[in-house]
VODODO-942230 format. One record per residue (C-alpha): residue number from 1; residue in three letters; x, y, z. Coordinates in steps of 0.02 Angstrom, whole numbers, plus 50000, padded with zeros to 5 digits. Layout:
+-----+------+-------+-------+-------+
: pos : code :     x :     y :     z :
+-----+------+-------+-------+-------+
: NUM :  ALA :     X :     Y :     Z :
...
+-----+------+-------+-------+-------+
//
This chain:
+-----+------+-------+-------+-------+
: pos : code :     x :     y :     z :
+-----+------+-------+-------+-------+
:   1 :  UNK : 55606 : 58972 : 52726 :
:   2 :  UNK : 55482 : 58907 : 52602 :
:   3 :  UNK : 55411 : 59031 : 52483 :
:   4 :  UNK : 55230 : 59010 : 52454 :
:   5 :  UNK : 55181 : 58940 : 52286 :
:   6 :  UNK : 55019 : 58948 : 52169 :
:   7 :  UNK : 54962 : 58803 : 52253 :
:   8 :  UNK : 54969 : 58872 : 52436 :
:   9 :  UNK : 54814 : 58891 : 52535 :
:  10 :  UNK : 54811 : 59057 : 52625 :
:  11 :  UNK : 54705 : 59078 : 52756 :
:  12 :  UNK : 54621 : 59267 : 52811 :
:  13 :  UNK : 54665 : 59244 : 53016 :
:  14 :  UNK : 54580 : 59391 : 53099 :
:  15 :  UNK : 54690 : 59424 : 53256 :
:  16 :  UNK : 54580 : 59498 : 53419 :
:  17 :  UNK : 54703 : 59481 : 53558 :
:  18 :  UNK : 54585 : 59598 : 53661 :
:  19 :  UNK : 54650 : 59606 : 53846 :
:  20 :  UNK : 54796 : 59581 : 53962 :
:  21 :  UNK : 54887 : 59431 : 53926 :
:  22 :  UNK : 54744 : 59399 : 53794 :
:  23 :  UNK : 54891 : 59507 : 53691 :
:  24 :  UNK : 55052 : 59411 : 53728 :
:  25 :  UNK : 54957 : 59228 : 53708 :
:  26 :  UNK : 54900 : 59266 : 53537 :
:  27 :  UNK : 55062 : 59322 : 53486 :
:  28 :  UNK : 55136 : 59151 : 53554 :
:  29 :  UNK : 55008 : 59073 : 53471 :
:  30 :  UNK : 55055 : 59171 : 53302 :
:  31 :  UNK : 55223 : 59145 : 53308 :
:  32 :  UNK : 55187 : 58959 : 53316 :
:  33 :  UNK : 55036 : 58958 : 53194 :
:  34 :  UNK : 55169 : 59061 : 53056 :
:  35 :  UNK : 55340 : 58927 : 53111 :
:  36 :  UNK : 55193 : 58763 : 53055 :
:  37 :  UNK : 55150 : 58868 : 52892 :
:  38 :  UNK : 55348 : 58897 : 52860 :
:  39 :  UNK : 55369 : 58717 : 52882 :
:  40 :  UNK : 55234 : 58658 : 52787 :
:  41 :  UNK : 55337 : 58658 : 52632 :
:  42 :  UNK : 55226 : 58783 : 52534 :
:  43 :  UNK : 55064 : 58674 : 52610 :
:  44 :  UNK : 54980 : 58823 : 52668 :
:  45 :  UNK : 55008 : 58998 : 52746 :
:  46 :  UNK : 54937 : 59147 : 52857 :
:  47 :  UNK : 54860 : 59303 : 52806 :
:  48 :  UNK : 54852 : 59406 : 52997 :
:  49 :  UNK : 54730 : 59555 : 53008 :
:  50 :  UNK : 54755 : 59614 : 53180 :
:  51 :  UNK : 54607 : 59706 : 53281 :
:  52 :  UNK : 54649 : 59811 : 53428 :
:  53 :  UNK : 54470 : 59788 : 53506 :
:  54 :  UNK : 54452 : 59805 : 53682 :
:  55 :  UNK : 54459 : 59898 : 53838 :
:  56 :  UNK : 54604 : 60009 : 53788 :
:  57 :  UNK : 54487 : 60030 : 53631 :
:  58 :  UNK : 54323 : 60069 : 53745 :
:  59 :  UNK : 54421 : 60215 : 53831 :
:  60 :  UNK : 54448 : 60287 : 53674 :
:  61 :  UNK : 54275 : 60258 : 53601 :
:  62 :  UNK : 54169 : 60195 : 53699 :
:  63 :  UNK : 54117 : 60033 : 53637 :
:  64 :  UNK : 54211 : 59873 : 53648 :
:  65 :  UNK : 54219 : 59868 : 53446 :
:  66 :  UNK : 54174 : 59961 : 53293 :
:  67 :  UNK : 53996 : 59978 : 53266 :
:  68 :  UNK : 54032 : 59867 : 53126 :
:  69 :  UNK : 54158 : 59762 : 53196 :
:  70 :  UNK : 54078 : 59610 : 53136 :
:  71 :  UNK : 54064 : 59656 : 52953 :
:  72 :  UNK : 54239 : 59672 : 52957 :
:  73 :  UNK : 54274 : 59513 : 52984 :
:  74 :  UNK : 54148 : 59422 : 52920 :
:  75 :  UNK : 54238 : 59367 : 52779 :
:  76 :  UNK : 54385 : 59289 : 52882 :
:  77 :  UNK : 54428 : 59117 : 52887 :
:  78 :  UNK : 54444 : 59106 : 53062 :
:  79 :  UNK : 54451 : 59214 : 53206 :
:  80 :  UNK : 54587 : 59188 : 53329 :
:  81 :  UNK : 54534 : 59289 : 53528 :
:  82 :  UNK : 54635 : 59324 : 53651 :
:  83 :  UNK : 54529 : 59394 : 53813 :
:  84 :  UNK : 54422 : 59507 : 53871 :
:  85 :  UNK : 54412 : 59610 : 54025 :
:  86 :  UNK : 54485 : 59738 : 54109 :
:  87 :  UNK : 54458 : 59810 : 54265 :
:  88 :  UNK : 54413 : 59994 : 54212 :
:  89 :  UNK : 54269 : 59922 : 54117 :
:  90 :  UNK : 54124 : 59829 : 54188 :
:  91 :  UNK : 54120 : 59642 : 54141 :
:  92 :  UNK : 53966 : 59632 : 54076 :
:  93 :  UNK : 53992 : 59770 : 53974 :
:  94 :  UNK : 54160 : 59693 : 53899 :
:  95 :  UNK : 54098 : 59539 : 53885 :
:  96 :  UNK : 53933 : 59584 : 53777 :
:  97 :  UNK : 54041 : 59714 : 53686 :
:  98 :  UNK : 54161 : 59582 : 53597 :
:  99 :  UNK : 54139 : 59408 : 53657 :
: 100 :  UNK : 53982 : 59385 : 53643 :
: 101 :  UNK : 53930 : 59497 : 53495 :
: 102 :  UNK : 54035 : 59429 : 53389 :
: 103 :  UNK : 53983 : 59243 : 53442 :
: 104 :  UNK : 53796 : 59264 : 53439 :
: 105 :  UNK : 53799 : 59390 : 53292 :
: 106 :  UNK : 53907 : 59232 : 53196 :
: 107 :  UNK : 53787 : 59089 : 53275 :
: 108 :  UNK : 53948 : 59011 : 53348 :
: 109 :  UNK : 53788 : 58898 : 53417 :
: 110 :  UNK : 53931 : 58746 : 53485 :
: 111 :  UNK : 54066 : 58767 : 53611 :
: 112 :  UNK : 54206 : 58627 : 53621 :
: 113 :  UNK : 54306 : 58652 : 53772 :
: 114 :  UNK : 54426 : 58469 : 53785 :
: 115 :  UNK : 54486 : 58416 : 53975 :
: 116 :  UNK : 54663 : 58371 : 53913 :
: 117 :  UNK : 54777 : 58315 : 54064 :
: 118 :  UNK : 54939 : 58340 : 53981 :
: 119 :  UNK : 55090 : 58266 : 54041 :
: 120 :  UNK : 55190 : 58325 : 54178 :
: 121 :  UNK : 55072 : 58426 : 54253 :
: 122 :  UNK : 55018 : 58387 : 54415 :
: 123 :  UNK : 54838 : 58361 : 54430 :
: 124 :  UNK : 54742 : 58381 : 54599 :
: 125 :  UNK : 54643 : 58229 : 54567 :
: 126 :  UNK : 54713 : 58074 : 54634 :
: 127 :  UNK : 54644 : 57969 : 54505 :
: 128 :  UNK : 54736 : 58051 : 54348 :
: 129 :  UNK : 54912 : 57961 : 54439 :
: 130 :  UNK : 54835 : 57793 : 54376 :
: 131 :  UNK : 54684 : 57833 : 54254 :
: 132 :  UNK : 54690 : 57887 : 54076 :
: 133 :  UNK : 54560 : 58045 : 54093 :
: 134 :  UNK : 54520 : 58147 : 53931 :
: 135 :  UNK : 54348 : 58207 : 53915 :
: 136 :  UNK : 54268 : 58360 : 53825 :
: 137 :  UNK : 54129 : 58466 : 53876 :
: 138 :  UNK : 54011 : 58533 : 53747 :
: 139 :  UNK : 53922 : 58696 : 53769 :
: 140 :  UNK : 53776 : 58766 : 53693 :
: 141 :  UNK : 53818 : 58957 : 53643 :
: 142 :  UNK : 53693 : 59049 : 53569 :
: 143 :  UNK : 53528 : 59056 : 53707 :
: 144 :  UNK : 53507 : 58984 : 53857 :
: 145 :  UNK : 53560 : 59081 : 54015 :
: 146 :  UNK : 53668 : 59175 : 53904 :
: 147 :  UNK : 53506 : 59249 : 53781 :
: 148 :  UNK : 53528 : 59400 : 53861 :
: 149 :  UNK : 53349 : 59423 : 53882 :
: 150 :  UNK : 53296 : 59541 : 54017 :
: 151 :  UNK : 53283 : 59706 : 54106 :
: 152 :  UNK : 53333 : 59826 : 54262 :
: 153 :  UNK : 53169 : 59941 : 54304 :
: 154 :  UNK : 53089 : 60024 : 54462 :
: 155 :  UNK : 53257 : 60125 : 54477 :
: 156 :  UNK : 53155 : 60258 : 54574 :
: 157 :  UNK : 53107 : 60181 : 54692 :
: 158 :  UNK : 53167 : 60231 : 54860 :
: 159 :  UNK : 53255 : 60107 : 54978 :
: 160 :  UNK : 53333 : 59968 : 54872 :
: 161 :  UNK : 53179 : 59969 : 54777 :
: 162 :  UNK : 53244 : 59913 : 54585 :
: 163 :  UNK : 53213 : 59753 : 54499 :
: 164 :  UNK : 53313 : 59654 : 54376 :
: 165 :  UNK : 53247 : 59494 : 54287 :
: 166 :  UNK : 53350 : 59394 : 54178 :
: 167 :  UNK : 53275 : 59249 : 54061 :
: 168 :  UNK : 53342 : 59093 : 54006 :
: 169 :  UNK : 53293 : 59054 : 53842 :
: 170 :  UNK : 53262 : 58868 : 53774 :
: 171 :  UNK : 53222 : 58823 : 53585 :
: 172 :  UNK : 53187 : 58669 : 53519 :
: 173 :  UNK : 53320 : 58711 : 53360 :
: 174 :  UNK : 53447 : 58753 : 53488 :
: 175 :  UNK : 53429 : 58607 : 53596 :
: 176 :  UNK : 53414 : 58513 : 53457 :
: 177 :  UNK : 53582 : 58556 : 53356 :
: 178 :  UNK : 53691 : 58549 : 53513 :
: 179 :  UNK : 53636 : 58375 : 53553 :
: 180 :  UNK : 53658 : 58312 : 53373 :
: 181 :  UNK : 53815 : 58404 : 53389 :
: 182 :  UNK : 53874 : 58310 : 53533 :
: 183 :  UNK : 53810 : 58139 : 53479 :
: 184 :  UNK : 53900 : 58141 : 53319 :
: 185 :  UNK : 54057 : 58194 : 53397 :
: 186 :  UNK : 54043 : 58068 : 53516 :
: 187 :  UNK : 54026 : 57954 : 53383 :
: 188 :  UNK : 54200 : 57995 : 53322 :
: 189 :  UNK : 54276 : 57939 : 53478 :
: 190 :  UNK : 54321 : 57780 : 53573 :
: 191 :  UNK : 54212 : 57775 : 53712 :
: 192 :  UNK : 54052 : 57839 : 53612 :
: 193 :  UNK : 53974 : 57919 : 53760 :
: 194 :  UNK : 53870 : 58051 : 53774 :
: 195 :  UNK : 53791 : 58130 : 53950 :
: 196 :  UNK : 53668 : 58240 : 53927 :
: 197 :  UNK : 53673 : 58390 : 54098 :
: 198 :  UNK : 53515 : 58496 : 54153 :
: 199 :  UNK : 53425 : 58553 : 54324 :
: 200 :  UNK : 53258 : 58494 : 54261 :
: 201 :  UNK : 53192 : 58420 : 54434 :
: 202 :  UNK : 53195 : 58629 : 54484 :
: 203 :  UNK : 53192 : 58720 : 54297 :
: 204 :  UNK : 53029 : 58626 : 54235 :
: 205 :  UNK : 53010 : 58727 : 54068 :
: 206 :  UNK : 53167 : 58741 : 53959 :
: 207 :  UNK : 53263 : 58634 : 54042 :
: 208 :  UNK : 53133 : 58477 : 54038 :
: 209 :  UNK : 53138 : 58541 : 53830 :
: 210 :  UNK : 53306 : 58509 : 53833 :
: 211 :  UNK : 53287 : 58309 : 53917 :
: 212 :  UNK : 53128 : 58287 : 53800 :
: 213 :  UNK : 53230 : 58321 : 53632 :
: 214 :  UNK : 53369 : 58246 : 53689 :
: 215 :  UNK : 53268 : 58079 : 53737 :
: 216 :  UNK : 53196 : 58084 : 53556 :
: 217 :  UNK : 53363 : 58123 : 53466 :
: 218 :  UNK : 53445 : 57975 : 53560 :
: 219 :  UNK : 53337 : 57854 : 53475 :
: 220 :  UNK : 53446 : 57914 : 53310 :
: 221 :  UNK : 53620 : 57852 : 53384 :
: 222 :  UNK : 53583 : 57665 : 53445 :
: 223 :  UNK : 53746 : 57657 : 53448 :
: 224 :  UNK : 53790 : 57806 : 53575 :
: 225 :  UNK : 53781 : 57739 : 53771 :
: 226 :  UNK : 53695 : 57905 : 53837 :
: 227 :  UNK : 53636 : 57955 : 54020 :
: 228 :  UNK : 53554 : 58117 : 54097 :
: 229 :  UNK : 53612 : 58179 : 54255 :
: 230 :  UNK : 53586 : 58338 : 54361 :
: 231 :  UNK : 53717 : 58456 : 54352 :
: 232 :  UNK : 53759 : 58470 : 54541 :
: 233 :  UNK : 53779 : 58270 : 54518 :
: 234 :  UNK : 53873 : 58285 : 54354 :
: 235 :  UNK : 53995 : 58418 : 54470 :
: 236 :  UNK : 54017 : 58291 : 54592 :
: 237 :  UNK : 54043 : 58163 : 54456 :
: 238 :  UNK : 54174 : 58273 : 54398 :
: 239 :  UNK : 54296 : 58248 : 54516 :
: 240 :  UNK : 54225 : 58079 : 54598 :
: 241 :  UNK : 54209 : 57956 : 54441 :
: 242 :  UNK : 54306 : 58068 : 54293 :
: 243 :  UNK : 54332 : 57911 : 54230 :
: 244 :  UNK : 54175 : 57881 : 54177 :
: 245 :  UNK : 54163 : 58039 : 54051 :
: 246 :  UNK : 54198 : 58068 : 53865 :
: 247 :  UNK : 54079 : 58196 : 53786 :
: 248 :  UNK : 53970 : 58301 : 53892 :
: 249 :  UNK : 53841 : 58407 : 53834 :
: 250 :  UNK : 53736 : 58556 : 53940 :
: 251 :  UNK : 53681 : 58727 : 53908 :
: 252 :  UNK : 53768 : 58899 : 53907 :
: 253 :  UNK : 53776 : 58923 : 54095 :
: 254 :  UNK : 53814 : 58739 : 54153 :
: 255 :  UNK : 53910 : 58716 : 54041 :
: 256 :  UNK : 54035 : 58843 : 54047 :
: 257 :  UNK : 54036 : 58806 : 54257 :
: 258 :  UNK : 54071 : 58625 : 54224 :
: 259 :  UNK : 54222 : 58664 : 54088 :
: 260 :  UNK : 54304 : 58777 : 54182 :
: 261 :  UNK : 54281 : 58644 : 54323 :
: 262 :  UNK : 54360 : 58518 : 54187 :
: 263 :  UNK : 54500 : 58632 : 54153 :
: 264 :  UNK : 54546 : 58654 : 54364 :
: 265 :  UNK : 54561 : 58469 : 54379 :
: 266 :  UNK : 54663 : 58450 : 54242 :
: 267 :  UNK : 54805 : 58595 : 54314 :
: 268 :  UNK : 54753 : 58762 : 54267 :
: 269 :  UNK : 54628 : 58850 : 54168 :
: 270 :  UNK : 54795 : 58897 : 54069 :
: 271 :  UNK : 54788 : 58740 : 53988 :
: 272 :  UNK : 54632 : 58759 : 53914 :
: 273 :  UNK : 54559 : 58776 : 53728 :
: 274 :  UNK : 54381 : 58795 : 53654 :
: 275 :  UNK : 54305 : 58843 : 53502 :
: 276 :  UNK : 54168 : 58942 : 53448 :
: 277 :  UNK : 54112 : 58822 : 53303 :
: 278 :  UNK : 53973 : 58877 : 53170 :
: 279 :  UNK : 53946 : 58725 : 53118 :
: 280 :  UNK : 53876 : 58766 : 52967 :
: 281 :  UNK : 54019 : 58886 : 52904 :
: 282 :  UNK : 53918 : 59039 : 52863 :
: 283 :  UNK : 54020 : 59139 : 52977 :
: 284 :  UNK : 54192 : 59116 : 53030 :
: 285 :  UNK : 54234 : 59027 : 53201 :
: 286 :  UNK : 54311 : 59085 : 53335 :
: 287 :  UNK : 54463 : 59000 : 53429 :
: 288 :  UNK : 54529 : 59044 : 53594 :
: 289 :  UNK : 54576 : 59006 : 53782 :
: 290 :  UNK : 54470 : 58980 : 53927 :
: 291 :  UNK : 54581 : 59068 : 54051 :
: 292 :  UNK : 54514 : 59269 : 54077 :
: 293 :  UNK : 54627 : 59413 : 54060 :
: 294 :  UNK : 54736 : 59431 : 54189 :
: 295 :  UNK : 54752 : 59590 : 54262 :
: 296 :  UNK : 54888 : 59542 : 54410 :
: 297 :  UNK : 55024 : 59459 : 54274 :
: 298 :  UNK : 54972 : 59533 : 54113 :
: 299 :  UNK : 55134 : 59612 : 54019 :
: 300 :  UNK : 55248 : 59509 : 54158 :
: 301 :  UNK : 55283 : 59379 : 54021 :
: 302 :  UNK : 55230 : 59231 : 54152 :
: 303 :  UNK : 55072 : 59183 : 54056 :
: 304 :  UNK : 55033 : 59032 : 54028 :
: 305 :  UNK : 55015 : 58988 : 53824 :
: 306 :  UNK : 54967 : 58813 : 53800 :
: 307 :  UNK : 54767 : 58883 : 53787 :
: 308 :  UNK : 54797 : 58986 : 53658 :
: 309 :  UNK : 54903 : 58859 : 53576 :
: 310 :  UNK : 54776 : 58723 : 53615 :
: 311 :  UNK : 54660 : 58838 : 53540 :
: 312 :  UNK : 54765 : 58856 : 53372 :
: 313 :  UNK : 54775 : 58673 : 53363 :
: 314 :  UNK : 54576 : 58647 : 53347 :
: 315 :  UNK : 54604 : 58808 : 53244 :
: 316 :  UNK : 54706 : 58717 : 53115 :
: 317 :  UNK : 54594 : 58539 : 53113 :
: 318 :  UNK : 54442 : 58669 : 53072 :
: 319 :  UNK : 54530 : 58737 : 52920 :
: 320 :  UNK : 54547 : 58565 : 52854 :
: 321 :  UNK : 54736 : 58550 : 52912 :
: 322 :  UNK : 54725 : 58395 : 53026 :
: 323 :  UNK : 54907 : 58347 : 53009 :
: 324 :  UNK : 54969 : 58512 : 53078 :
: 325 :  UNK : 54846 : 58503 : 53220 :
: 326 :  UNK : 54927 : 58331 : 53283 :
: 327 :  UNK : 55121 : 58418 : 53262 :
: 328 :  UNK : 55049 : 58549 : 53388 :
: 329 :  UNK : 54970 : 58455 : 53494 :
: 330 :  UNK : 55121 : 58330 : 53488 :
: 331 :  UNK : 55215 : 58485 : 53513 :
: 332 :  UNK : 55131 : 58544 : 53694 :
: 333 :  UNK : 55127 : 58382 : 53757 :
: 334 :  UNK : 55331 : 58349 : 53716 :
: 335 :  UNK : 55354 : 58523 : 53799 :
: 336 :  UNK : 55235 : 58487 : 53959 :
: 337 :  UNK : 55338 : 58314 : 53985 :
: 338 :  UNK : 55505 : 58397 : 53970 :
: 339 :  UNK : 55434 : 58489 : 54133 :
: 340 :  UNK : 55429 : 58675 : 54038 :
: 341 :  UNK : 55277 : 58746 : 54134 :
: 342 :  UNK : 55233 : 58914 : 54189 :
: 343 :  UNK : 55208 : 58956 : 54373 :
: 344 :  UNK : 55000 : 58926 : 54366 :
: 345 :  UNK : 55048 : 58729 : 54346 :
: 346 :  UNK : 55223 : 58737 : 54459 :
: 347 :  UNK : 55340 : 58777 : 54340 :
: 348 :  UNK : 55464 : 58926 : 54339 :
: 349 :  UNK : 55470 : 58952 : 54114 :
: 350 :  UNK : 55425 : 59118 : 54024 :
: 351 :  UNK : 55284 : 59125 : 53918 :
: 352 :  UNK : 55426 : 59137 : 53784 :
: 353 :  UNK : 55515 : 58991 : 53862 :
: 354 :  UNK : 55356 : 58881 : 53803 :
: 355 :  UNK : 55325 : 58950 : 53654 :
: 356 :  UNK : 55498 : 58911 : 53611 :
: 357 :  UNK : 55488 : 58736 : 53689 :
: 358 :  UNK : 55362 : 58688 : 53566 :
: 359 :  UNK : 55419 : 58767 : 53417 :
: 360 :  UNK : 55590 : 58645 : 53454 :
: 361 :  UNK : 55450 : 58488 : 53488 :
: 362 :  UNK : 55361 : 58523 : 53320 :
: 363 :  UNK : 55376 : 58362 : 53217 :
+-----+------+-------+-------+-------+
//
């Protein structure tokens, strides 16, 4: 073991494994976060401040979080989130109690959610037998469908009488910093595509903001092909001509449909990372898997980690640690190839089993 020096940057992880197996995938990802810091040869290190936030914390509170739960850990390099959800609390209650505070109260405006198809897992796409695939989808996450503007009224009415409205909400900043977002990471990749996804031809108000600015912004990357398509063709698309992708940008809702799409094509939503970038780095960003709780396996030890330790990887490039991104990432795909995969993708291995497998791959 390598004892931290004077020179050793520590970084202040705070630890929200939430719910379900949002607990047992963080501590994978932990375990393999603290063996790349042990190996780093004094490099850098972990600080962990674990949070026990979530339903089990709303049945003794109830609230999702402290009051001020964000203030807590404001001053954290990074946030690393299990899942939320649990069936003894409402969704949307669970969902706006953690998730979402925390991401809208830190302007985590950009969502990065990469398509990897990993080797060795079996993909229900034909075309991933003979064609290199690797896409990533690129979500606005602060307004949108998401703004959580709205109401529930007329409650007294008799016979079925109530009425809910819920806005989507469409800035010109917003729209804005997502696309330049997405541009300039396109511009980092081979391809150096960029498709732009709306439903303008039937939302004519925020969603024809969204194709104006990003008409105007393309003029600033000449050298980014681009094309705008409608998001039931950019579905079909999906599994059609996959080929044909590398960074896709839409808002909160379509989005977040079309990644979790992404992720189903390429095995199981238990492959899946994202991260809840602010780009800017006045608050910390938050890393974690697509996948939801999982109340039918949680605390069965049959969860699937790669997510969460997808999630760690673009974790560790954030903090400025892009060498011990690759190992992982090396490290997953090594383990996937050897065949040691969870049931969701046909496999028989523990969660343990994988963590273990790519704590041997690490290189």
């Amino acid at each position: 073991m390598t004892t931290p020096t004077t020179d050793t940057r520590t970084f202040d992880i705070s630890a929200i494994p939430a719910d379900g197996v949002g607990l047992e995938v963080v501590d994978a990802g932990r375990t393999v976060l603290d063996t790349l810091a042990r190996e780093s040869k004094g490099e850098f290190s972990f600080s962990w401040r674990e949070l026990d936030w979530g339903s089990d914390y709303y049945a003794r509170h109830g609230r999702m979080m402290p009051e001020d739960g964000p203030d807590q850990v404001s001053d954290s390099d990074a946030i690393y989130f299990g899942a939320v959800g649990w069936p003894t609390v409402p969704d949307h209650i669970s969902l706006w109690g953690l998730r979402l505070r925390l991401c809208q109260g830190f302007d985590q405006w950009a969502n990065v959610r990469p398509v990897t198809f990993l080797p060795g897992v079996e993909s229900p796409l034909r075309k991933a037998d003979t064609t290199p695939l690797d896409w990533v989808v690129v979500r606005e996450n602060s307004e949108g469908e998401y703004a959580g503007f709205g109401g529930r009224n007329f409650n007294g009415r008799p016979g079925q009488g109530e009425v809910a409205t819920q806005s989507a909400v469409f800035t010109e900043v917003g729209c804005e910093r997502i696309i330049r977002f997405a541009f300039d990471l396109a511009r980092t990749r081979p391809r150096r595509k960029l498709s732009s996804v709306t439903k303008s031809n039937a939302q004519q108000y925020g969603m024809v903001l969204w194709d104006e600015v990003f008409e105007r912004v393309t003029a600033d990357y000449p050298d980014v092909e681009t094309e705008s398509v409608l998001v039931d063709a950019m579905s079909a698309k999906f599994i059609l001509h996959p080929e044909d992708l590398d960074v896709v940008v839409a808002s909160n809702l379509n989005a977040d449909i079309l990644s979790d799409l992404g992720s189903a094509l390429a095995g199981s939503l238990g492959l899946a990372a994202s991260a809840n970038l602010n780009p800017e780095r006045r608050f910390p960003s938050m890393f974690e898997p697509v996948h939801g709780s999982a109340p039918d396996i949680a605390g069965k030890g049959l969860c699937n980690p790669i997510g969460a330790l997808g999630s760690a990887a673009l974790m560790l490039d954030h903090l400025g640690l892009p060498d011990a991104a690759k190992s992982l990432q090396r490290g997953i795909e090594e383990t996937c190839r050897r065949g040691v995969l969870t049931p969701d993708v046909g496999g028989s291995a523990t969660t343990q089993d994988v963590t273990n497998a790519v704590i041997d791959s690490l290189n």
